[in-house]
C-alpha positions in Angstrom: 0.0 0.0 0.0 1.8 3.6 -1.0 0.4 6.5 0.5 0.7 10.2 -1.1 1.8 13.1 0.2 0.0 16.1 -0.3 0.7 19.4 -0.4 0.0 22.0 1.8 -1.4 25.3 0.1 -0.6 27.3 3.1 3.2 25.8 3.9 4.6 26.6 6.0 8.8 25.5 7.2 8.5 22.3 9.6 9.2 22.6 13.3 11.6 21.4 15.4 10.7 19.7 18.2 11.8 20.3 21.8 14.4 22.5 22.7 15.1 26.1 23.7 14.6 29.0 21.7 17.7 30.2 20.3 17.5 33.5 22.3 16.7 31.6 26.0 19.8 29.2 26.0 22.2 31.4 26.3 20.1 33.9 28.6 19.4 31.2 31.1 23.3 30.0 30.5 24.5 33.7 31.6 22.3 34.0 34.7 22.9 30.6 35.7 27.2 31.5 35.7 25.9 34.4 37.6 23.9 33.0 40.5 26.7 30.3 40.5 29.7 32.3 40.6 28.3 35.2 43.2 26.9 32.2 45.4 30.2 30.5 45.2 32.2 33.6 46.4 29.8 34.2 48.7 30.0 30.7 50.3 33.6 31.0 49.9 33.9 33.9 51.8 32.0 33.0 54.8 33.5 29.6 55.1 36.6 31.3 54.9 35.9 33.4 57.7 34.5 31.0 60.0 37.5 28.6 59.2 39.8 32.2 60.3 37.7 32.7 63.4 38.0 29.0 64.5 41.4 28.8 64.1 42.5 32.2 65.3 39.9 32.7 68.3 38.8 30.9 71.4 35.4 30.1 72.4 34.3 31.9 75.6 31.0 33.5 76.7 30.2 37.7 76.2 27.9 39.3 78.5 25.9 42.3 76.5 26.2 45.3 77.9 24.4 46.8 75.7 21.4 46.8 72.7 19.9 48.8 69.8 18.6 49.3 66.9 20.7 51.8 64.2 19.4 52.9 60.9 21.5 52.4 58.5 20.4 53.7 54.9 17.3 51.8 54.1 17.9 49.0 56.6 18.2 48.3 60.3 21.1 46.9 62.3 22.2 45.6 65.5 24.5 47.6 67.7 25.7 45.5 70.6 28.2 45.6 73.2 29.3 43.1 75.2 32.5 42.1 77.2 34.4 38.9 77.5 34.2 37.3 80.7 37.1 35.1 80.9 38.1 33.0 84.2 35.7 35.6 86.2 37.5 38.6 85.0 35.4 40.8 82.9 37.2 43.0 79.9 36.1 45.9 78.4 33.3 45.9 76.3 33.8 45.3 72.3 31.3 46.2 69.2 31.9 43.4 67.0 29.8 41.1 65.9 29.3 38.1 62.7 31.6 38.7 60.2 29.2 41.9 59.6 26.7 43.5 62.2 23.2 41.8 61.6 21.1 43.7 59.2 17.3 43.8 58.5 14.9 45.2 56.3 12.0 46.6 58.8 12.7 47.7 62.1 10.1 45.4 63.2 12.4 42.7 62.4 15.3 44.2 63.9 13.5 45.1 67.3 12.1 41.4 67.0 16.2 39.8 66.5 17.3 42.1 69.4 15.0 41.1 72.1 16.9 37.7 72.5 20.3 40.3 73.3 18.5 41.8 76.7 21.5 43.4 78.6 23.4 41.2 81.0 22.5 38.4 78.7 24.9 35.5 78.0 26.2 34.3 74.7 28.5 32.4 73.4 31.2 34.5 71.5 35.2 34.1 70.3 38.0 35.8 71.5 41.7 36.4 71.1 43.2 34.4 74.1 46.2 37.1 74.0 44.2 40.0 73.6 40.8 39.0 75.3 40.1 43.2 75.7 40.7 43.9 72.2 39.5 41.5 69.6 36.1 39.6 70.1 33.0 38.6 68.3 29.4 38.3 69.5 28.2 35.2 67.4 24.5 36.2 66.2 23.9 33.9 63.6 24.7 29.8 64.0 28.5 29.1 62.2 27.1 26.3 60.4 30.1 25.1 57.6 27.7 22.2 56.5 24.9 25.0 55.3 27.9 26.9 53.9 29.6 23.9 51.5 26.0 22.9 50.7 25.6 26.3 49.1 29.0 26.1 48.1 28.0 22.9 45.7 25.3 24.3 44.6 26.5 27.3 43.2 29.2 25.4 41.6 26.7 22.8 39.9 24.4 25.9 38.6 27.5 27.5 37.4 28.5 24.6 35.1 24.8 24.1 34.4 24.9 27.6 33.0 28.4 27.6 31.1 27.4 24.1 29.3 24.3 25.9 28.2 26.5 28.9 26.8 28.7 26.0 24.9 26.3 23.9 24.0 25.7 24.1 19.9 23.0 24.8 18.4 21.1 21.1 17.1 21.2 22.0 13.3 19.0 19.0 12.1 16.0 19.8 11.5 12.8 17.5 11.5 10.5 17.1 8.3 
């Protein structure tokens, strides 16, 4: 049995199947290298600086001596003091905290983060053993290097997602 082809009056050129449009590869390619690369450093900073704080500091406690809430620009941010107590001695009181003082978006928030650093409240903090009165950091967030290689892979994966869509070429076969 042979079959006929007909013709189409209103032809138009076949259709590929599947696929990207040729415009949204590459767009999705670059944004992905973006994401992946700013995520990467990102995740590479902080890991870097917890891995610096670990090795350079000791674990001790801070007692806050005292709380507020700055403005800074369109945000809000934590201004804490607190001193390390060390072997019952007491040093004076330091304004550092995180690898940058915690930042919000609505004051509400902010107000809402500080209630947990009530003055003569006890955290856990690092300090230089040799300079206990000079360098030490009020911990507010949890130094979690897990979270951070996790977003580390991540980032890394979506960047070489992204770059093998930038080099990926074009299918030029085209199905009839």
């Amino acid at each position: 049995m042979s079959r006929r082809r007909t013709k189409r009056s209103n032809a138009s050129p076949p259709r590929k199947r599947g696929g990207f449009a040729p415009w949204l590869r590459p767009i999705t390619g670059l944004l992905l290298v973006i994401i992946g690369v700013v995520g990467a450093a990102a995740s590479v900073n902080s890991l870097a600086w917890q891995i610096q704080t670990r090795w350079s500091y000791s674990a001790g406690t801070c007692r806050v001596v005292s709380a507020r809430v700055v403005q800074v620009g369109h945000g809000y941010e934590l201004d804490i003091a607190h001193q390390v107590e060390v072997d019952g001695r007491a040093y004076r009181p330091t304004r550092n905290t995180d690898q940058s003082p915690p930042a919000y978006a609505s004051r509400a928030e902010a107000e809402a983060a500080l209630a947990s650093f009530s003055i003569g409240s006890v955290h856990r903090c690092w300090y230089d053993a040799q300079h206990p009165d000079l360098h030490s950091l009020l911990i507010h967030r949890d130094m979690d290097p897990w979270t951070q290689s996790g977003v580390l892979v991540v980032s890394l994966v979506a960047a070489v997602a992204g770059a093998g869509l930038l080099l990926m070429k074009r299918n030029s076969r085209s199905v009839n």
